[in-house]
Backbone as CSV, one residue per row, in Angstrom:
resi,resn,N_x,N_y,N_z,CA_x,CA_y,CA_z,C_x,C_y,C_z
1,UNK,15.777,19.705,-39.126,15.143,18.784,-38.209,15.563,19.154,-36.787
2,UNK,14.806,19.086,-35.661,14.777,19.511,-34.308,15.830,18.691,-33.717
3,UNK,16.444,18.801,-33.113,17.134,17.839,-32.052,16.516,17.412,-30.813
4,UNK,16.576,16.114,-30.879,15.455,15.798,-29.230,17.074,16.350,-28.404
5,UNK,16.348,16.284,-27.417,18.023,16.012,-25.611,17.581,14.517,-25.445
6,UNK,18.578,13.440,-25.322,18.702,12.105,-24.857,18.739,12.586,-23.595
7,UNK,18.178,11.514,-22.817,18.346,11.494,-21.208,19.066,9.976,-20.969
8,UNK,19.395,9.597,-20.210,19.256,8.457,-19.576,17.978,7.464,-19.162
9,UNK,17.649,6.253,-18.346,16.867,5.947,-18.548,16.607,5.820,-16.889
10,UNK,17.757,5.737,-16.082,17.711,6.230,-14.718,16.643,7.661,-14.979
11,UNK,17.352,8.343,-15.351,16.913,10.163,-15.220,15.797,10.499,-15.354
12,UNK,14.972,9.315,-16.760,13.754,9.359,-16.734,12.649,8.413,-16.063
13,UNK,13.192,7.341,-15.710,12.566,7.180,-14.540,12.420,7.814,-12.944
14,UNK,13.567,8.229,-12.982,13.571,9.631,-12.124,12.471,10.602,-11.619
15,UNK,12.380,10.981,-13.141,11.198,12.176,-13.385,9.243,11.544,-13.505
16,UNK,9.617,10.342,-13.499,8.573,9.942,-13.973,7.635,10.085,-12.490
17,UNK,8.698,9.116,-11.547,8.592,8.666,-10.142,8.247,10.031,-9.629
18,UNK,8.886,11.297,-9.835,8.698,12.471,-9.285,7.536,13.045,-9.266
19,UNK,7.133,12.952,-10.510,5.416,13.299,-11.152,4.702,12.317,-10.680
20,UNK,4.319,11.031,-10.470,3.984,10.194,-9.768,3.687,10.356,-8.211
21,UNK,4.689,11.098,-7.755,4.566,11.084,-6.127,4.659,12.598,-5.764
22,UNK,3.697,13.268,-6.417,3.002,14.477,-6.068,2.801,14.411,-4.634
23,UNK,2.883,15.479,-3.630,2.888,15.819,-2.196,1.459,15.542,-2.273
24,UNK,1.159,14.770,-0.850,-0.264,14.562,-0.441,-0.750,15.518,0.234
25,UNK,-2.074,15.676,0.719,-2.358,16.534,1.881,-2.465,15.557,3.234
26,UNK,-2.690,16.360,3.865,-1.944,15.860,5.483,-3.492,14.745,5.411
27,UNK,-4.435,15.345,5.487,-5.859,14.417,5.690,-5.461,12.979,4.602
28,UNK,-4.833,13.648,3.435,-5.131,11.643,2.600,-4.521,11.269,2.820
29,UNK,-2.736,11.901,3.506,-1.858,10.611,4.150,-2.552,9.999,5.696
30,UNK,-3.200,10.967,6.224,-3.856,10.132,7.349,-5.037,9.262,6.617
31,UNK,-5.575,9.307,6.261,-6.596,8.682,5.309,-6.414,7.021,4.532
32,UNK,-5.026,7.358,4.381,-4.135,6.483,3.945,-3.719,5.324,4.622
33,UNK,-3.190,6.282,5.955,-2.760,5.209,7.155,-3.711,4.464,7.600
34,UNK,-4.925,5.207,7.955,-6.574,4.311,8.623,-6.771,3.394,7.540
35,UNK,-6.651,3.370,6.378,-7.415,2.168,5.748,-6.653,1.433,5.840
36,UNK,-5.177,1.596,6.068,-3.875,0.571,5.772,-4.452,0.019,7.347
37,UNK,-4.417,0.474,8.167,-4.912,-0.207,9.675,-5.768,-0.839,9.693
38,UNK,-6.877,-0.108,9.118,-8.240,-0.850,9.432,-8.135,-2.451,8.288
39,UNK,-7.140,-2.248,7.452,-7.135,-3.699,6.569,-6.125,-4.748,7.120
40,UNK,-5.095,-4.123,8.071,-4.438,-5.325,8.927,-5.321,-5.474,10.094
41,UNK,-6.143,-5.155,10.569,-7.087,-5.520,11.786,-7.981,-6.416,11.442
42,UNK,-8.379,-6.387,10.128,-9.122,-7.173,9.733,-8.411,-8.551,9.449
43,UNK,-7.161,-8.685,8.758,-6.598,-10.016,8.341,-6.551,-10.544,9.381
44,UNK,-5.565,-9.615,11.165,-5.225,-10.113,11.946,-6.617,-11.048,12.729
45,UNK,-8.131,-10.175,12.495,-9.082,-10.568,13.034,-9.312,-12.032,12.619
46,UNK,-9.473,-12.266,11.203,-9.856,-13.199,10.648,-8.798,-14.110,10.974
47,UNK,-7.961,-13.985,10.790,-6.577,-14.893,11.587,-6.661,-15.726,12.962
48,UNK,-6.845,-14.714,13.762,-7.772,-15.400,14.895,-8.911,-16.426,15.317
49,UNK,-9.670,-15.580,14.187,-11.115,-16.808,14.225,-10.618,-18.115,12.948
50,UNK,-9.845,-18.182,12.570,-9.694,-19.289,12.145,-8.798,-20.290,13.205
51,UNK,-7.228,-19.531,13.936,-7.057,-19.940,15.319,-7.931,-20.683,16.102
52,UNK,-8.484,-20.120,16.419,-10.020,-20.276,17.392,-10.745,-21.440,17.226
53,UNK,-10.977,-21.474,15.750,-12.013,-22.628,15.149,-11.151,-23.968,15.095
54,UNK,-9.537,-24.039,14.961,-9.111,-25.002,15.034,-8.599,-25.268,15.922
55,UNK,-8.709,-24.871,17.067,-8.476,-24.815,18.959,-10.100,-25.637,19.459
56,UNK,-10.864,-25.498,19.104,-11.817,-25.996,19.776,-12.164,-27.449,19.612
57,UNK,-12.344,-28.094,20.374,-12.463,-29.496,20.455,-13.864,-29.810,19.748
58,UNK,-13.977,-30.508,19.061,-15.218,-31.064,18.719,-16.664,-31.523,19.453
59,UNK,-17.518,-30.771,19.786,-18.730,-31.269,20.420,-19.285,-32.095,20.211
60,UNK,-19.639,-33.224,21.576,-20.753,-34.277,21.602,-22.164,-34.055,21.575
């Protein structure tokens, strides 16, 4: 019968994380960053107009 190698469970989460976080190319980490921006511009936007809407006094 074969012998497995035991690892640890650090070690293989380790390796797992490693294979997981394959090097990007330069364009999808920028790619990356713009959508991460363009999706806090948007919360911050909407944030505002709700600000806004409860700043305004009620019209006669």
């Amino acid at each position: 019968m074969a012998e497995t190698t035991k690892i640890s469970v650090e070690k293989a989460l380790n390796q797992v994380r490693k294979a997981d976080a394959a090097p990007k190319s330069k364009s999808t980490r920028r790619d990356e960053e713009m959508e991460a921006l363009d999706e806090e511009t948007r919360r911050m936007r909407a944030q505002r107009l709700r600000l806004e809407r409860r700043q305004k006094p009620p019209s006669s």
